[in-house]
N, C-alpha and C positions, 0 to 999 in steps of 0.2 A: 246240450246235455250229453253225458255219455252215456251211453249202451251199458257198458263194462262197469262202469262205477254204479249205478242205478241196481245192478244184479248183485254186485258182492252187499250193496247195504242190504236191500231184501233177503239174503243168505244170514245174514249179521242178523237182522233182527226177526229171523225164522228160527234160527238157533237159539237166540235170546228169549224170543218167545216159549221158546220147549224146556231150557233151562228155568226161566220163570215158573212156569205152566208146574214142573216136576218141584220147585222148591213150595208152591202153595200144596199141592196134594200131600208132598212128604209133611208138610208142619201144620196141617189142616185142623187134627185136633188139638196142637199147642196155641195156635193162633187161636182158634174159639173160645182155649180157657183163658187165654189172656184177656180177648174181650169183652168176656164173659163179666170178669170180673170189674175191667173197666167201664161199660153199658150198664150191666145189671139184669140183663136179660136174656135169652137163648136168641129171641125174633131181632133183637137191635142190634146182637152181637154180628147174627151172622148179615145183617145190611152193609155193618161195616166193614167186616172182613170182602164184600164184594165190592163196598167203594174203595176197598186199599190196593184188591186186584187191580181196579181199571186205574186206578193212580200207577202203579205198578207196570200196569202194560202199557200206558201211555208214553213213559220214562224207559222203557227197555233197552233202548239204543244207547242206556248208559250202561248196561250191567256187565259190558266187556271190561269196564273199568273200576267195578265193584271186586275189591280182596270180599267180601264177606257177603253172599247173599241173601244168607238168613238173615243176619244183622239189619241189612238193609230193606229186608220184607218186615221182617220185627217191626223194626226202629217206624215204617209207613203205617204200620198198622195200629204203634200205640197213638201217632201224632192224629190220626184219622180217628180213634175211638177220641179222644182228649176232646177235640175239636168236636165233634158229633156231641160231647156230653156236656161241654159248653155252649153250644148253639141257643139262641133265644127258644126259638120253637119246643127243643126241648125241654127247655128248663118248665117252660109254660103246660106239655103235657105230663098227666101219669104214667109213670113207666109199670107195664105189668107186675104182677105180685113173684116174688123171687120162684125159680123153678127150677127142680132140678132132674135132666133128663133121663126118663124110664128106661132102663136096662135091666134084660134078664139078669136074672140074677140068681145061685144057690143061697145066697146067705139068706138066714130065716130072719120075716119081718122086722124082729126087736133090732139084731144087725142094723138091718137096712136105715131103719127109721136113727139109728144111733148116728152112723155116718151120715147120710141127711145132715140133722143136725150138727154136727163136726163140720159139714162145706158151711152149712149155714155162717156158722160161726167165724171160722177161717175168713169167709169173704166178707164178712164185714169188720173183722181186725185188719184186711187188707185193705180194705177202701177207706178206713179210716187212718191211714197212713200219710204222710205228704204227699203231692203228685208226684214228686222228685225220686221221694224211696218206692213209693208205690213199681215206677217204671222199673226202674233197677232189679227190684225184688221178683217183679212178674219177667222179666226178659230172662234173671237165671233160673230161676225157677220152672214158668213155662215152655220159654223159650230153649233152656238148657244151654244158657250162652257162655263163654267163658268169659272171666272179667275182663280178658283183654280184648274180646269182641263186644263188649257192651261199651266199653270205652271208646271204641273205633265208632261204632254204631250210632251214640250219643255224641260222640266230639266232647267228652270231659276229661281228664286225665285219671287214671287207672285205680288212683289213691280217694281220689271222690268217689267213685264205684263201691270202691271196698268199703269207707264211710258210711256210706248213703244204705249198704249192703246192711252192714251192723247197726247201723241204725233202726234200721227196718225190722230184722228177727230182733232187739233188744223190746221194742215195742211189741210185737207181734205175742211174744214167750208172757210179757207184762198183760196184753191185752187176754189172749188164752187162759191166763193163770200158771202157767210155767213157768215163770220166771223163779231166781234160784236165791 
């Protein structure tokens, strides 16, 4: 074994580490609402957002060779919720009753309670979307991805994005009542 090579990959993947480390902090609350929405819960959301880290930091010694980090924290974190909400176990329990989390707030109750209901609503015209459009929709959305990083991200081409994209709000505007 070498000395020398043993040190530069510990360097390599101490760097990787901290670039990792600083892209979950910076997308901490995009990542939650994506989960959010794909779980359905705050407590399941954030389980999996920690099993996508340690997926994540397990895999680090690739991210030298990642163009897109977000994408590629994204893209682990929708596969990691999908899978989490397929699992047997889960399907077998109840998932807590929907919740949405307590923030000060100025705006006066009726506000509050109006928006409430408006997420209510939103996330269930989103989960009732394909799983196909669903990713898509939450990766630009939450994620703030551009199409051609969701393309990369996913492995589809750029045209199926945009598709899957209008798809999604055509459905979404229909399910709301917006539609025109």
């Amino acid at each position: 074994m070498n000395s020398q090579g043993d040190s530069n990959e510990s360097v390599e993947d101490e760097v990787a580490g901290r670039k990792l480390a600083a892209e979950f902090d910076h997308a901490h609350q995009e990542l939650m609402g994506t989960l959010y929405y794909i779980v359905g819960n705050t407590e399941e959301a954030r389980d999996v957002l920690q099993e996508a880290f340690l997926k994540c930091w397990r895999n680090r010694s690739t991210i030298k060779g990642i163009k897109n980090l977000r994408g590629w924290v994204f893209r682990i974190a929708v596969n990691t919720a999908r899978d989490h909400r397929k699992s047997a176990w889960n399907r077998k329990r109840q998932t807590l009753p929907d919740e949405i989390p307590v923030v000060a707030s100025s705006k006066a109750p009726e506000q509050e309670l109006m928006q409430d209901e408006q997420v209510r609503q939103l996330r269930s015209a989103v989960m009732q979307l394909r799983p196909e459009e669903q990713e898509i929709f939450l990766l630009r959305q939450n994620g703030e991805m551009t199409y051609e990083a969701i393309a990369d991200a996913v492995a589809i081409p750029i045209g199926t994005v945009k598709t899957r994209m209008r798809s999604a709000l055509r459905q979404l505007r229909e399910s709301l009542g917006e539609a025109r």
